[in-house]
C-alpha positions in Angstrom: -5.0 -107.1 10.9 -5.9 -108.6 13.8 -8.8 -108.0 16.4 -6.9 -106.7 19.1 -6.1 -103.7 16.4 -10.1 -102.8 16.0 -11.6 -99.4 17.3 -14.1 -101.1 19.0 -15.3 -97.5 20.2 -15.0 -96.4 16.6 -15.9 -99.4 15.5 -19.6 -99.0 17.3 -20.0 -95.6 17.1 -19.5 -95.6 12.8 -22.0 -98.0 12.5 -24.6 -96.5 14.7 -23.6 -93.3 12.4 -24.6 -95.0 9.2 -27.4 -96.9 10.8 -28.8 -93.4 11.4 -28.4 -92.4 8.2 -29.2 -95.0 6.1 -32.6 -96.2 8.3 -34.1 -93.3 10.0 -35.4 -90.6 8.3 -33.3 -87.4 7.0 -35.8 -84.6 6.4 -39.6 -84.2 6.0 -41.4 -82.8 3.1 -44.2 -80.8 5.1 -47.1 -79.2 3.2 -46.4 -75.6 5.3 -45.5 -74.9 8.8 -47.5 -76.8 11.0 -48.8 -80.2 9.1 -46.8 -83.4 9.0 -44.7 -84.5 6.1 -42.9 -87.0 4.2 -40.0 -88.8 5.6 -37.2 -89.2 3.8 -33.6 -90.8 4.3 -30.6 -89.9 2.6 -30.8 -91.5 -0.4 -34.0 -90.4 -1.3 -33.7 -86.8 0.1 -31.1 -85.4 -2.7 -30.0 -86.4 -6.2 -27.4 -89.0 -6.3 -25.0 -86.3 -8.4 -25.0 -84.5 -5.0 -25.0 -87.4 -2.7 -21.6 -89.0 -4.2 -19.1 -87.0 -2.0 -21.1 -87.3 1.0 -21.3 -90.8 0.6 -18.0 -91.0 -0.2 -16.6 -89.6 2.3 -18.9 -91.7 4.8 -17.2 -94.7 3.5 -13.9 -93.8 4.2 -14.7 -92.6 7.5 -16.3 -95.6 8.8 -13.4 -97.3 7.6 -11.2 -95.2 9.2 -13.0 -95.7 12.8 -12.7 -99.2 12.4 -8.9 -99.5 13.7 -6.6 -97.8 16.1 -4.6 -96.3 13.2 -3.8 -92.7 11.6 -5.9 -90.7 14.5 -5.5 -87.4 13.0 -6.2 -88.6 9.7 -9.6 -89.9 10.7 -9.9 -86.4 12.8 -10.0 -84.6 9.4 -12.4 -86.5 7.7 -14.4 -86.9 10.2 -14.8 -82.8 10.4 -15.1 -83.4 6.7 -18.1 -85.4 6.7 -19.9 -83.1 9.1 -19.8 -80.6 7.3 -20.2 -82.4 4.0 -23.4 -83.6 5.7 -24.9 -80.0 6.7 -24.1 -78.7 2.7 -25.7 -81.7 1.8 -28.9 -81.0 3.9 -28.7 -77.7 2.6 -28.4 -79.2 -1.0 -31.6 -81.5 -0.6 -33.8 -78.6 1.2 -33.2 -76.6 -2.4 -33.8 -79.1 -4.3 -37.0 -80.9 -3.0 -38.6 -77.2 -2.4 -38.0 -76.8 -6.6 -41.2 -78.1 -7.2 -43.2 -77.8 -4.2 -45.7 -75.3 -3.3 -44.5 -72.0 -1.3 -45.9 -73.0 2.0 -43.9 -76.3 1.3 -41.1 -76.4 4.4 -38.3 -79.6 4.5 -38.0 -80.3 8.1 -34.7 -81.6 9.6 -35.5 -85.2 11.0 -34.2 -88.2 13.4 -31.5 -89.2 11.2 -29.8 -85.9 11.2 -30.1 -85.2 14.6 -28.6 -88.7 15.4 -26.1 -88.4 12.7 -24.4 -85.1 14.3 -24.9 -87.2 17.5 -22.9 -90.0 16.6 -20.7 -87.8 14.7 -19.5 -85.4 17.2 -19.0 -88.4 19.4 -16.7 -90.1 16.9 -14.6 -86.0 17.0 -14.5 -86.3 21.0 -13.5 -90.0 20.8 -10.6 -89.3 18.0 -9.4 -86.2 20.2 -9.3 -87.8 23.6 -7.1 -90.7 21.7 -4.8 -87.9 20.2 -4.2 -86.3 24.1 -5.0 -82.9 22.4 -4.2 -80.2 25.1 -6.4 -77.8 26.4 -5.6 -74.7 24.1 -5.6 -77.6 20.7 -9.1 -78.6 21.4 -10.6 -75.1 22.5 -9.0 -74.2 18.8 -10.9 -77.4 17.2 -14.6 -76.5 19.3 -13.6 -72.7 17.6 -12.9 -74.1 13.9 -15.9 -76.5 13.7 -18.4 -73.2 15.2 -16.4 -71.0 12.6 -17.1 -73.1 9.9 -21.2 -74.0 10.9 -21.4 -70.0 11.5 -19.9 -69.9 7.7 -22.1 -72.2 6.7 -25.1 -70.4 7.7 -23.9 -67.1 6.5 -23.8 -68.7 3.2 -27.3 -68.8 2.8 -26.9 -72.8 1.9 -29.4 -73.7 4.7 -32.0 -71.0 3.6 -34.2 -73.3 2.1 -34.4 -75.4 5.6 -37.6 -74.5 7.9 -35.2 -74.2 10.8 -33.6 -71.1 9.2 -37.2 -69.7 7.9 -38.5 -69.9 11.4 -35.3 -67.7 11.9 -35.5 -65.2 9.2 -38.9 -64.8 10.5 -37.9 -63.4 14.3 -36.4 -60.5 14.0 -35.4 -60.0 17.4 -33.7 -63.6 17.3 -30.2 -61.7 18.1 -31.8 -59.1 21.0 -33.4 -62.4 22.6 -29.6 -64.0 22.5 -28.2 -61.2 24.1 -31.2 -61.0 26.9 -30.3 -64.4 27.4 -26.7 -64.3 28.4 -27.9 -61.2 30.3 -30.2 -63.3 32.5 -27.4 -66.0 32.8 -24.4 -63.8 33.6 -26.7 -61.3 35.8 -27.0 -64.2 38.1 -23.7 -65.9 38.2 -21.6 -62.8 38.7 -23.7 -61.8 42.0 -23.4 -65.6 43.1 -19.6 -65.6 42.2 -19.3 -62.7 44.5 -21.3 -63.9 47.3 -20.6 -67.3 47.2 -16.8 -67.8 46.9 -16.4 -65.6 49.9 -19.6 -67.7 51.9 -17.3 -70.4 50.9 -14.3 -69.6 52.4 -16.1 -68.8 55.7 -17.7 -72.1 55.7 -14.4 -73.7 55.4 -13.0 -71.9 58.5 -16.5 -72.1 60.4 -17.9 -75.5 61.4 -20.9 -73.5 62.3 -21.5 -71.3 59.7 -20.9 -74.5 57.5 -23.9 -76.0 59.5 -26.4 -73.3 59.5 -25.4 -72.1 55.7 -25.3 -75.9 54.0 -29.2 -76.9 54.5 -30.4 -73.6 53.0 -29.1 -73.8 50.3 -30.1 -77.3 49.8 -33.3 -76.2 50.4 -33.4 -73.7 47.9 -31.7 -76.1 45.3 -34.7 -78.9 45.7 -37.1 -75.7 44.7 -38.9 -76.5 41.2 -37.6 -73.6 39.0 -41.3 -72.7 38.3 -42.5 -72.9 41.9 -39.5 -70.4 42.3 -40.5 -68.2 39.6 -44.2 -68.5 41.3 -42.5 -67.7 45.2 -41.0 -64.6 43.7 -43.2 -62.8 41.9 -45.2 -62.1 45.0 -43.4 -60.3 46.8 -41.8 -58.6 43.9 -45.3 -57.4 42.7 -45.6 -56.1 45.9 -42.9 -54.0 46.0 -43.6 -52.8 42.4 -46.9 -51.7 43.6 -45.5 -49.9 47.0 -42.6 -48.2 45.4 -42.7 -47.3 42.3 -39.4 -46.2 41.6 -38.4 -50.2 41.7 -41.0 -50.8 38.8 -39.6 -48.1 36.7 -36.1 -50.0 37.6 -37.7 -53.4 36.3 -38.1 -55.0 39.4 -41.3 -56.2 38.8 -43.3 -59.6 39.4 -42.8 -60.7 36.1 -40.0 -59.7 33.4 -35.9 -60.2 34.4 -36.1 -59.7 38.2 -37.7 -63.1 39.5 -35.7 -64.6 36.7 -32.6 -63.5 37.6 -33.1 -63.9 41.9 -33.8 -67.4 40.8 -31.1 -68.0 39.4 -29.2 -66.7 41.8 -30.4 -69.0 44.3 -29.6 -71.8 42.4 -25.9 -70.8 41.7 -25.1 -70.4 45.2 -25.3 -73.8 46.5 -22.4 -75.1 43.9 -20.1 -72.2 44.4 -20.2 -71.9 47.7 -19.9 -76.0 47.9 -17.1 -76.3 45.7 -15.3 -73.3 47.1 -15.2 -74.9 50.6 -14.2 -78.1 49.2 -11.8 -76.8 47.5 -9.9 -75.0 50.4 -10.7 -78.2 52.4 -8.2 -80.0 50.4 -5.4 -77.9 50.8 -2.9 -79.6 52.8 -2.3 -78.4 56.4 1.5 -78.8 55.7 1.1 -76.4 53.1 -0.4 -74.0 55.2 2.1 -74.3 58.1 5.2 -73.9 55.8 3.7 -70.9 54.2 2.6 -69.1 57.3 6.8 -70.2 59.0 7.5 -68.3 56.0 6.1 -65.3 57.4 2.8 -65.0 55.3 0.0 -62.8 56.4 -3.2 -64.2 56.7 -4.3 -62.3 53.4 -0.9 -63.1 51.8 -1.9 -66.8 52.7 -5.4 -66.8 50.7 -4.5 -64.8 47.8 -1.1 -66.2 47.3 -1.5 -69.6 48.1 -5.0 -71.1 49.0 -7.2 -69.1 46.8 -5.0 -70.7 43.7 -4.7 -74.2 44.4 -8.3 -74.3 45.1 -9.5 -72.6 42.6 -9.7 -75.5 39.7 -12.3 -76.7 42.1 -13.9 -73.5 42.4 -14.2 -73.3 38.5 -15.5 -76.6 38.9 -18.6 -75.3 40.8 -18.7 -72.7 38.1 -18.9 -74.6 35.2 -22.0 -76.4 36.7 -23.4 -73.2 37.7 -23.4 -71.5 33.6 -24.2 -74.6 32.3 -27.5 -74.9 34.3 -27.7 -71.2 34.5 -28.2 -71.1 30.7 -30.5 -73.7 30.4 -33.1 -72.7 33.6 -32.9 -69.0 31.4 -35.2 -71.1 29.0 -37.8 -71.5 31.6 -37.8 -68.3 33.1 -39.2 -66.8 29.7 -43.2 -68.5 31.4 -42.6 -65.1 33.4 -42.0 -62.8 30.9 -37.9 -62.9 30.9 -37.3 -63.5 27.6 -33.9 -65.3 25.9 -34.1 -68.7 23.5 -37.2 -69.6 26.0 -39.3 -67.5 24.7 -39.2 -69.3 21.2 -39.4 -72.7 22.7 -43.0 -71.9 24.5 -43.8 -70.1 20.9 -43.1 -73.1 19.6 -44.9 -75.5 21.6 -47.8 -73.1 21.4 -48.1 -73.2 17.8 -46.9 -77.1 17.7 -44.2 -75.3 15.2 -41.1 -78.2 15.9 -38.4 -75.9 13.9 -39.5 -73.2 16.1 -39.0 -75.3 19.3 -35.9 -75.6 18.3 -34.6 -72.6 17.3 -34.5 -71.8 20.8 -33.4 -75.3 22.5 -30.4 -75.6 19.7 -28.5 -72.4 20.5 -29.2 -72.8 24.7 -27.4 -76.4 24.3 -24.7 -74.4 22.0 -24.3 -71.8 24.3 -24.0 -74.3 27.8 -21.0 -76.4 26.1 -19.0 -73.2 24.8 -19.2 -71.5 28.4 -18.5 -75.8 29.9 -15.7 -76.4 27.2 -14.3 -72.5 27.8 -14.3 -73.4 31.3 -12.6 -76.8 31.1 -9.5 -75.3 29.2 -9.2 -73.0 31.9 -9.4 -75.9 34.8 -6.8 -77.9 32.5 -4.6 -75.2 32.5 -5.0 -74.2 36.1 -4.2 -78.1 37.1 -0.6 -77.5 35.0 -2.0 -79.6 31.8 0.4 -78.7 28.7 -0.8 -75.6 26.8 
């Protein structure tokens, strides 16, 4: 073996994995809900009987990350060892809570979080080496939230505070669902206003001119200072005609939220939609239209698809900030994962805190990695 045959990606990234483990903290111990705990790491956390694989396994796979060799090899146990790690977790949760009090919670700590971290760095590392295509890792991003989702079905991670703070909302689902409401009840308006602002920017200097430092204006707009802007006029209305209040357009609740957000998703669509038809080439255009294309045959047929991978570029930036501002727009009463973050932080309750940031970052890369397959497969990348 020589040096020029070390990972030194891998190499980096499996120590700072075991570092993690081995030196920071796995779980606490808390007395109930609120109060701090004991720290643990992961060898005092579980019984060495259910320990071994894990630690196993972790051996192997830092080995594995040390050289350039057997990629897909190292891809499957690196998947193993994730999830080897959550049952684990699950397995010390059980087993620490045998003997403690029933307030008792076991809190997930640094080490885990960092652990995943590192871990999910070392899967994106081992499939950009492979040259997966875009369908091969959308079906990899599917199989590893099939098998946490499994996971959690299977009652192993009962015993963890995280899913105690969730067995205790029992509206966690209906806040989910109001949250992709607010998120998509913003972008689709903006899709449908801004592609078409786009497009008249790219054929109008002066449109472009007068259009471009609005909506930069808007976009510098502290989210909450927009929230604040809105519910004015809003309440206004409410209070004028109240026909819009029984509609929900209110001062506070999902109307500010989602007028918000609609400013904000404007500025990236309708950016990356002129940019996009910028690019086209002008020799393009000409030996379409001495074909005999229409105007409209020219935008659908030809422009409209070669700039739309930089439209979806736009897009992606737009669900993935989308979802997250959603979190702040619960402050006015619009609900989604938001509302248990600000619970949370009320209550100094961490596992409730994040209960709602955890599935808002889930839900951002899904919609971003959903969206990259289809830019990859718009460019022409293999299927």
């Amino acid at each position: 073996m020589t040096f020029s045959n070390l990972d030194k990606v891998g190499c980096t990234l499996g120590i700072a994995l075991l570092l993690s483990l081995f030196t920071l903290p796995l779980v606490s111990l808390q007395p109930n809900r609120i109060m701090p705990g004991q720290s643990m790491d992961l060898l005092h956390a579980a019984s060495l009987d259910s320990l071994i694989p894990l630690l196993v396994m972790l051996a192997l796979t830092s080995l594995l990350s040390l050289f350039k060799y057997a990629i897909p090899l190292r891809l499957l146990m690196l998947l193993t060892t994730l999830f080897l790690l959550m049952y684990t977790v699950g397995v010390s949760a059980s087993q620490l809570l045998a003997e403690a009090s029933p307030l008792a919670r076991v809190s997930l700590n640094g080490g885990f979080w960092l652990a995943i971290f590192w871990l999910a760095l070392l899967i994106t590392d081992a499939a950009i080496k492979l040259a997966l295509s875009p369908l091969y890792r959308l079906a990899l991003v599917t199989l590893m939230v099939a098998a946490v989702m499994a996971l959690l079905a299977s009652g192993q991670w009962d015993s963890l505070s995280l899913l105690r703070e969730y067995h205790n909302q029992s509206d966690f689902w209906r806040q989910a669902i109001r949250h992709l409401q607010l998120s998509l009840g913003s972008i689709i308006p903006a899709v449908l206003v801004g592609i078409p602002l786009g497009v008249r920017c790219h054929r109008s200097a002066r449109l472009k001119a007068m259009v471009f430092p609005v909506l930069n204006i808007l976009q510098t707009i502290p989210s909450l200072a927009m929230f604040g802007l809105l519910m004015i006029p809003l309440s206004l209305l409410a209070t004028g005609y109240p026909l819009l209040a029984e509609l929900g357009i209110r001062g506070i609740g999902a109307a500010p939220a989602v007028i918000a957000l609609f400013f904000y998703s404007l500025l990236p669509i309708v950016s990356n939609t002129a940019l996009g038809f910028d690019q086209i080439d002008a020799s393009v255009r000409d030996a379409a239209t001495g074909m005999g294309m229409s105007h409209r045959q020219l935008l659908w047929q030809l422009e409209f698809p070669l700039a739309l991978p930089v439209i979806l570029t736009g897009l992606r930036v737009v669900v993935t900030m989308n979802i997250g501002l959603v979190a702040v727009a619960a402050l006015v009463g619009g609900g989604g994962f938001g509302t248990y973050i600000f619970q949370g932080l009320g209550q100094t309750a961490t596992d409730l805190v994040i209960l709602g940031a955890v599935p808002t970052l889930v839900l951002a890369f899904l919609f971003a990695i959903v969206i990259d397959t289809l830019i990859a497969l718009q460019r022409g990348d293999k299927a």
